[in-house]
C-alpha positions in Angstrom: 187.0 183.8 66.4 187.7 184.5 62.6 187.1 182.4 59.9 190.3 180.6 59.3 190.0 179.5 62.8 186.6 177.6 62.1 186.2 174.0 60.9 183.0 172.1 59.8 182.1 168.7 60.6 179.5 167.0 58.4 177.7 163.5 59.7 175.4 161.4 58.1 172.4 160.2 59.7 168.7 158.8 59.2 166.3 161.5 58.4 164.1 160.4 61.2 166.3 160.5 64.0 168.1 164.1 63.0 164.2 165.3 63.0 163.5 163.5 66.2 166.8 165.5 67.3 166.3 168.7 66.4 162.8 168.9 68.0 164.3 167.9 71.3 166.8 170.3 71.0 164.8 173.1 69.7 162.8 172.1 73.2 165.8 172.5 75.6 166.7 175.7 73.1 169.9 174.1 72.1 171.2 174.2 68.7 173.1 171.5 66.6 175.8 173.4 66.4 176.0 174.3 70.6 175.4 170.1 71.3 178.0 169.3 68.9 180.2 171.9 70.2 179.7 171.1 73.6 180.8 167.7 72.9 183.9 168.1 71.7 184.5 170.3 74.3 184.2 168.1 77.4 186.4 165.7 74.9 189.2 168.3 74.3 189.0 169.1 78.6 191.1 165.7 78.5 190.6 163.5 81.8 187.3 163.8 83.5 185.6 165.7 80.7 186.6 163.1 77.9 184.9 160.5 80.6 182.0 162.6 81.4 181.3 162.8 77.1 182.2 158.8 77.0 179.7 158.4 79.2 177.1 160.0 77.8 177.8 158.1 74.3 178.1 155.1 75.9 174.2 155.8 77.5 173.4 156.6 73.9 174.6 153.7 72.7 173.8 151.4 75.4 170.0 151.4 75.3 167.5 148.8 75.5 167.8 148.4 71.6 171.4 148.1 71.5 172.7 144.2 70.0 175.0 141.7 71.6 178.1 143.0 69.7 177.6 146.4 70.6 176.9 145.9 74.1 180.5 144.0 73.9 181.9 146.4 72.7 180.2 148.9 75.3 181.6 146.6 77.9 185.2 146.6 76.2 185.5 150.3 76.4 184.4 150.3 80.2 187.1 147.6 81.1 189.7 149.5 79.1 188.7 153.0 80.9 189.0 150.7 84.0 192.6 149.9 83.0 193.6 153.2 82.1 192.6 154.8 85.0 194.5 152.1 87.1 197.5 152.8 85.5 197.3 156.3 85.8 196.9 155.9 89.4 199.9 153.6 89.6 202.5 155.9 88.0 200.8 158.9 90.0 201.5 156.5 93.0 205.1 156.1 91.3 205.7 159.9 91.2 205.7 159.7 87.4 204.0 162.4 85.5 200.9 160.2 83.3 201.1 163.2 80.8 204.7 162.9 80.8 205.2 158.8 80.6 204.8 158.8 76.9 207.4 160.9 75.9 209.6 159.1 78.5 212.4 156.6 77.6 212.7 152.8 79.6 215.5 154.4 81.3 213.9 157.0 82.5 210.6 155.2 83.5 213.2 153.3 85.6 214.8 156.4 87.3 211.6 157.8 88.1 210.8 155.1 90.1 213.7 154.7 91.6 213.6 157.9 92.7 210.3 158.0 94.2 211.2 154.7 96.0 214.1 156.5 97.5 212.4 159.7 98.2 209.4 157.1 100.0 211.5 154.9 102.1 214.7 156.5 102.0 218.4 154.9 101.2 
């Protein structure tokens, strides 16, 4: 991979805990860079992998220390993944494409279903 096909990310965070970080990592012989980059792949997989890597934020984030607000807001992002993966189900069930439904217009939404109900039960 060349160059021009590189990008940086640069985060801020407390002296203490990147320290704290790096010696752990250093201890599993993982790199910054290879966390990070792992990451953000099991984010750009889509699907299970973004899951998997909300997950294990969510662990992060969701440890004894963690307030009130952020535990609600923990518990938000779990209902909405809840949610999400209902719906997906449903238009799977529907025989509409999830990947697809975005793009689609009402009308089509509509014939889609139609379609599957047709195809399902028959005329």
């Amino acid at each position: 991979m060349g160059a021009s096909a590189t990008a940086q990310i640069n985060v801020r965070i407390d002296r203490e805990l990147k320290e704290a970080g790096d010696r752990e990592l250093e201890r599993l012989g993982i790199t910054p860079s290879q966390a990070v980059r792992a990451l953000w792949e099991k984010f750009s997989e889509g699907g299970q992998g973004s899951e998997d890597a909300r997950r294990a934020l969510i662990g992060m984030g969701g440890a004894a220390g963690a307030g009130t607000a952020q535990k609600a807001k923990l518990a938000a992002l779990d209902r909405f993944g809840a949610s999400q993966r209902s719906f997906t189900q449903m238009l799977e069930d529907a025989g509409i494409d999830p990947y697809t439904f975005e793009a689609m217009e009402d009308e089509e939404v509509l014939e889609a279903r139609y379609e599957h109900l047709l195809e399902k039960y028959g005329k």
